[in-house]
C-alpha positions as CSV (number, residue, x, y, z in Angstrom):
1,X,-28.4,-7.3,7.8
2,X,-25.2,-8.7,6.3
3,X,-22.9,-5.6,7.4
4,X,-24.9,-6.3,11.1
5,X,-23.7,-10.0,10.8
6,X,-20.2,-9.0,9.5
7,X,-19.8,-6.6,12.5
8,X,-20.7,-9.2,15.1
9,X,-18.5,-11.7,13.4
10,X,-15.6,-9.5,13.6
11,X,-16.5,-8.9,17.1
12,X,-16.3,-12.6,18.1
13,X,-12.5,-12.7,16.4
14,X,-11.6,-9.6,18.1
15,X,-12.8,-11.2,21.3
16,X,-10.9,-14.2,20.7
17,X,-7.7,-12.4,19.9
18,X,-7.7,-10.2,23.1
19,X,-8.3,-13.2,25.3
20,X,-5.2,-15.0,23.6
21,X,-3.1,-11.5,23.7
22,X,-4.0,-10.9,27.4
23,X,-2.9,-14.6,28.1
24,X,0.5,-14.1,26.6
25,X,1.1,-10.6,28.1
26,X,0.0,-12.7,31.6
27,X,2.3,-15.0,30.6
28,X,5.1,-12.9,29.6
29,X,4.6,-10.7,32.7
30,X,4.7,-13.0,35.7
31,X,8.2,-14.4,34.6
32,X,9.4,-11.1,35.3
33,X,9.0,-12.7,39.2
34,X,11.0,-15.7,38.8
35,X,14.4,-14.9,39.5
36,X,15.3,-17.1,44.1
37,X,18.0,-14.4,43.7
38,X,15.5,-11.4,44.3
39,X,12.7,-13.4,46.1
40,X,12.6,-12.1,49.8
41,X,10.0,-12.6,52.6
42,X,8.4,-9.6,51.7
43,X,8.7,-9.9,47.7
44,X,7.2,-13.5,48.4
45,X,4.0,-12.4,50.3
46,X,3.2,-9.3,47.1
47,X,4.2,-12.1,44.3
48,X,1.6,-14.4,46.2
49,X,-1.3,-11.2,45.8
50,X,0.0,-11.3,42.1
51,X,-0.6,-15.0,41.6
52,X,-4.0,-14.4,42.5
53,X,-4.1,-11.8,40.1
54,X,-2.5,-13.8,37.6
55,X,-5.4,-16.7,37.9
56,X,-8.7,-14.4,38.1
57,X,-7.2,-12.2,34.7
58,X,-6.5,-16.2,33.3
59,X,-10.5,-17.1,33.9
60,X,-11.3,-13.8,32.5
61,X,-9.5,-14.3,29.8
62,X,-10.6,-17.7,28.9
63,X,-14.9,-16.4,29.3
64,X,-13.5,-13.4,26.7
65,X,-12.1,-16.2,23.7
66,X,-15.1,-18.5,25.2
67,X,-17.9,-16.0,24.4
68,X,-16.4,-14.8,21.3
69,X,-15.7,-18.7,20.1
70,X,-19.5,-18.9,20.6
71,X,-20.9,-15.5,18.9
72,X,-18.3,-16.4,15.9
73,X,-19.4,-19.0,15.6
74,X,-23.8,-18.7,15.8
75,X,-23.1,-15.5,13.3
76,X,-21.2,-17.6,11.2
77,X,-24.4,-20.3,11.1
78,X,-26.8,-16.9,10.5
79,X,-25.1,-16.1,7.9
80,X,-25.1,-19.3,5.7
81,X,-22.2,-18.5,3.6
82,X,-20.3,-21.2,1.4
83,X,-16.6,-20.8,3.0
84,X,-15.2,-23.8,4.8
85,X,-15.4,-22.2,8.1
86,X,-19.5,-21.2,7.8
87,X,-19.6,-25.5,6.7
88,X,-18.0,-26.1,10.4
89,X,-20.0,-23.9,11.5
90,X,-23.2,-25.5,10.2
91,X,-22.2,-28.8,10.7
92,X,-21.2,-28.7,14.2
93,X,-24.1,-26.8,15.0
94,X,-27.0,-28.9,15.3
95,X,-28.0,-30.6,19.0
96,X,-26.6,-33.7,18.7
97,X,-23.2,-32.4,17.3
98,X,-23.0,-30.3,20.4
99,X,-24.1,-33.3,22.8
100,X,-21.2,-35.2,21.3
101,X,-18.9,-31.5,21.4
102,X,-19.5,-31.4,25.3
103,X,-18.8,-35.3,25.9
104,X,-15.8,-35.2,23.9
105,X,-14.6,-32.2,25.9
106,X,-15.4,-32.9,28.9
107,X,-13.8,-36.4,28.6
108,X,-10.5,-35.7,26.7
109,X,-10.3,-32.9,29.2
110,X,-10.4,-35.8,31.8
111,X,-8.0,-37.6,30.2
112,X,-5.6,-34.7,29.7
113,X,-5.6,-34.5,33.0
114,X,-4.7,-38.0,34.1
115,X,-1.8,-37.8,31.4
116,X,-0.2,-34.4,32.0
117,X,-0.3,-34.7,35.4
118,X,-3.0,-32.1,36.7
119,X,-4.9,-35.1,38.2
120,X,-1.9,-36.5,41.0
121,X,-2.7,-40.1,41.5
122,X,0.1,-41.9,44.2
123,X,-0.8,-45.1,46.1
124,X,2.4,-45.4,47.7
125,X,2.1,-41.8,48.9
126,X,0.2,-40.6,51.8
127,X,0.1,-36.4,51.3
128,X,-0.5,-35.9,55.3
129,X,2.4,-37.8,56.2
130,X,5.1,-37.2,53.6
131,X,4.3,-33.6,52.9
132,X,2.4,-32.3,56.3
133,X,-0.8,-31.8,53.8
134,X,-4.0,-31.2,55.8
135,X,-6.8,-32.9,53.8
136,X,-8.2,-31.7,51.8
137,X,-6.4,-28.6,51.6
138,X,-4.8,-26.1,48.7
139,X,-2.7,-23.0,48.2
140,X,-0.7,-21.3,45.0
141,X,2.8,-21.8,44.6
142,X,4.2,-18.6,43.6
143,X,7.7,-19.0,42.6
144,X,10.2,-20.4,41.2
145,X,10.0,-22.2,37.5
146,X,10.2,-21.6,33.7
147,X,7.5,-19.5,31.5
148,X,4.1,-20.9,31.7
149,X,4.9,-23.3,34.3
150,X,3.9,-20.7,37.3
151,X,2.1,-20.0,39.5
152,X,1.1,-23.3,39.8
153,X,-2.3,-24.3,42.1
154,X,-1.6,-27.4,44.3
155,X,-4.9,-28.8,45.8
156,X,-4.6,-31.9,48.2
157,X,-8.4,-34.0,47.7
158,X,-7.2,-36.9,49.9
159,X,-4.3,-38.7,50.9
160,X,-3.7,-40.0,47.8
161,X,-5.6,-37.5,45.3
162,X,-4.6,-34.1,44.0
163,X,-4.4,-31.1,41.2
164,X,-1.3,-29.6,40.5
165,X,-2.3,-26.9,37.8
166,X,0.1,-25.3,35.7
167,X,-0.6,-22.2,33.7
168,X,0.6,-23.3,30.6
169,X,-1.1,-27.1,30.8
170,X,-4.3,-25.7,32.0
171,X,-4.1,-23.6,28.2
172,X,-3.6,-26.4,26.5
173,X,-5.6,-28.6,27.8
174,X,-8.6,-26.2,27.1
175,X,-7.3,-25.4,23.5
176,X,-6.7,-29.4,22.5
177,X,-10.1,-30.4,24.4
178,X,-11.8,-27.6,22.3
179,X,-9.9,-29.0,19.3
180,X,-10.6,-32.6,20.0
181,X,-14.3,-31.8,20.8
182,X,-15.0,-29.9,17.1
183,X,-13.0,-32.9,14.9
184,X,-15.1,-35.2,16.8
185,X,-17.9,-33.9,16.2
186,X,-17.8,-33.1,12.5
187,X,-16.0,-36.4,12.0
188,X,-19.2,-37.8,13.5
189,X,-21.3,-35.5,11.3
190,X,-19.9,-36.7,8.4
191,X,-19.9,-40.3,9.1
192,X,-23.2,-40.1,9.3
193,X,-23.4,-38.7,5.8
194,X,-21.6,-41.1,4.2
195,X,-23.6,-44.2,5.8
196,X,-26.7,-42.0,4.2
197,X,-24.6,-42.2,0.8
198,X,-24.2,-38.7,0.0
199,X,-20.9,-38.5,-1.0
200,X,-18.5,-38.4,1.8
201,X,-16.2,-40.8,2.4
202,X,-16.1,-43.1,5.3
203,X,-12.4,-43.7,5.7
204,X,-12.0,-39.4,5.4
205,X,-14.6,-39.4,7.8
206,X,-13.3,-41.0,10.3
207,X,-9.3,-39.9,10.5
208,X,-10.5,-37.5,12.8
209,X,-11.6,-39.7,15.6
210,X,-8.1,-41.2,15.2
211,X,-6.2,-38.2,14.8
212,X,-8.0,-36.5,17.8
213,X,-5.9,-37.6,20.9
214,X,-2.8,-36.5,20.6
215,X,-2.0,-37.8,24.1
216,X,-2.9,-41.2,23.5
217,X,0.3,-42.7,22.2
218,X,2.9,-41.8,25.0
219,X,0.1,-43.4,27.7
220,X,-0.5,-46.5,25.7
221,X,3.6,-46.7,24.6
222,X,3.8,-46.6,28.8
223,X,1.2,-49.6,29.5
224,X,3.9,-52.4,27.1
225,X,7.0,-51.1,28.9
226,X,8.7,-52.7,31.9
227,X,8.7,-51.0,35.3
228,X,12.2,-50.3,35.1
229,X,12.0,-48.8,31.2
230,X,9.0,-47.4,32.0
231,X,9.6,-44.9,34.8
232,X,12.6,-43.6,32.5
233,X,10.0,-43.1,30.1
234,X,7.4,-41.8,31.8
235,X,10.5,-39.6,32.8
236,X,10.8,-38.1,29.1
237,X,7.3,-38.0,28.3
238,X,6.6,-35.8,30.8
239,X,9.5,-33.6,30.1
240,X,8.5,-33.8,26.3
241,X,5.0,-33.7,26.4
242,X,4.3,-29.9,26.3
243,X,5.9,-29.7,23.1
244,X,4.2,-33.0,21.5
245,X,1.1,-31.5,22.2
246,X,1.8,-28.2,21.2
247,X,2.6,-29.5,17.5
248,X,0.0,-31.7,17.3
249,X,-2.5,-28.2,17.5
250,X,-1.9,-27.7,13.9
251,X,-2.9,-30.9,13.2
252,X,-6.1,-30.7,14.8
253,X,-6.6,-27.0,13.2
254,X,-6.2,-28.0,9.4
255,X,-8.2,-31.4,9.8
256,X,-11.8,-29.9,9.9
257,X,-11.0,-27.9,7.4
258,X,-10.5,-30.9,5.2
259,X,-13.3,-32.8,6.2
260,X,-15.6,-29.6,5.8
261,X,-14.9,-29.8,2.0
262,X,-16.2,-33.1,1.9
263,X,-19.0,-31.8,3.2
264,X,-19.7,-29.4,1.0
265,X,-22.5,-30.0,-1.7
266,X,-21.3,-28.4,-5.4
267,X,-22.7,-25.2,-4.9
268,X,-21.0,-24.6,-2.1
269,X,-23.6,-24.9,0.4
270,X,-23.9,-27.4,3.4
271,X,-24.6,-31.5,3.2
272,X,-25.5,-30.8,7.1
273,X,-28.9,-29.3,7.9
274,X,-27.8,-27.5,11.2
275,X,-31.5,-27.5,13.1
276,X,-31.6,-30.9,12.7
């Protein structure tokens, strides 16, 4: 039974890893089609067929690290072992941990959006008369940008509303949204422990809520700034943004790791009873 549950675990990580190794080879691939100089009519109409390509393997790639996120993670509950990752495991688990996962990602996914741009928002702008958009209409722009930033999807919703989807955003929105999601919910879990008195502490449990929106301070810097000052920086945060949130994934990596141990009773085993 164990070496069954070892396999299956080692399935889910191998899952994982090929979703994230065919998303870099996607990655690495389609730049190979961003050099105006050799873009002609006809190269244009194939690298378009590509870009479709390029976004079905990206989906397919995402369900591959989705489903083996999800078997890692239920073997890693079977199991019951006492490593910090099976005490993530356990204590993210249980129903209303998983209500909270969902609302968190759903809504920092939300929020991502708003903030990196994916979600257009322009008042002033009317899509039909400035660009010729029919509403609501979209298409994939193949060409012409830096890696990760194309193919991007451009969808007009009304005259005002739109999505502009760019590979590499699109991946990190999912990965901090997943991220956000699990610190959330075991920095819930363990709150919750330490009102009962059982060891954890409150402030520990916490510093995940605060530390899980690494998109926060840029938007709320934005809202005290003048309208002058503050078009310069929306300027730079946009330019810089990629990267801030890139570094902040460590962060939100090691920090249920470090909340795990304080859930961990002194035989190594679980404070969170994960069917409850």
């Amino acid at each position: 039974m164990k070496d069954q549950s070892n396999k299956n675990t080692n399935m889910g990580k191998r899952l994982i890893i090929f979703g994230f190794v065919i998303i870099a080879i996607l990655f690495l691939l389609y730049h190979r089609y961003q050099d105006p100089e050799l873009i002609t009519p006809d190269a244009l109409n194939s690298i378009q067929r590509i870009a479709y390509g390029f976004y079905i393997t990206l989906v397919a790639a995402f369900g591959a690290i989705a489903f083996g996120m999800y078997r890692y993670h239920k073997e890693k509950v079977d199991s019951n072992g006492k490593d910090l990752t099976t005490i993530i495991a356990l204590a993210t688990w249980n129903s209303k941990s998983r209500k909270i996962f969902v609302a968190t990602f759903i809504g920092y996914g939300m929020f991502f959006s708003l903030v990196s741009g994916t979600l257009v928002y322009q008042p002033e702008v009317n899509f039909a008369i400035h660009y010729g958009a029919t509403i609501p209409s979209g298409f994939i722009a193949p060409c012409c940008d830096s890696p990760g930033y194309m193919p991007k999807i451009i969808v007009y919703l009304t005259e005002h509303i739109g999505l502009q989807i760019i590979p590499i955003n699109l991946l990190l929105q999912v990965i901090v949204s997943y991220l956000v999601g699990l610190n959330t919910s075991i920095a819930v879990s363990a709150y919750m422990i330490s009102k009962k008195g059982k060891g954890v502490s409150a402030i520990g449990a916490t510093t995940g809520l605060f530390i899980a929106c690494p998109t926060c301070a840029g938007t709320f810097l934005s809202i005290f700034i003048g309208t002058a000052s503050g078009i310069a920086l929306s300027i730079a945060l946009t330019q810089l943004q990629t990267l801030f949130i890139a570094i902040s994934i460590p962060v939100l990596l090691i920090t249920p790791y470090v909340m795990a141990k304080k859930l961990r009773n002194a035989d190594g085993s679980c404070k969170i009873d994960p069917t409850k």
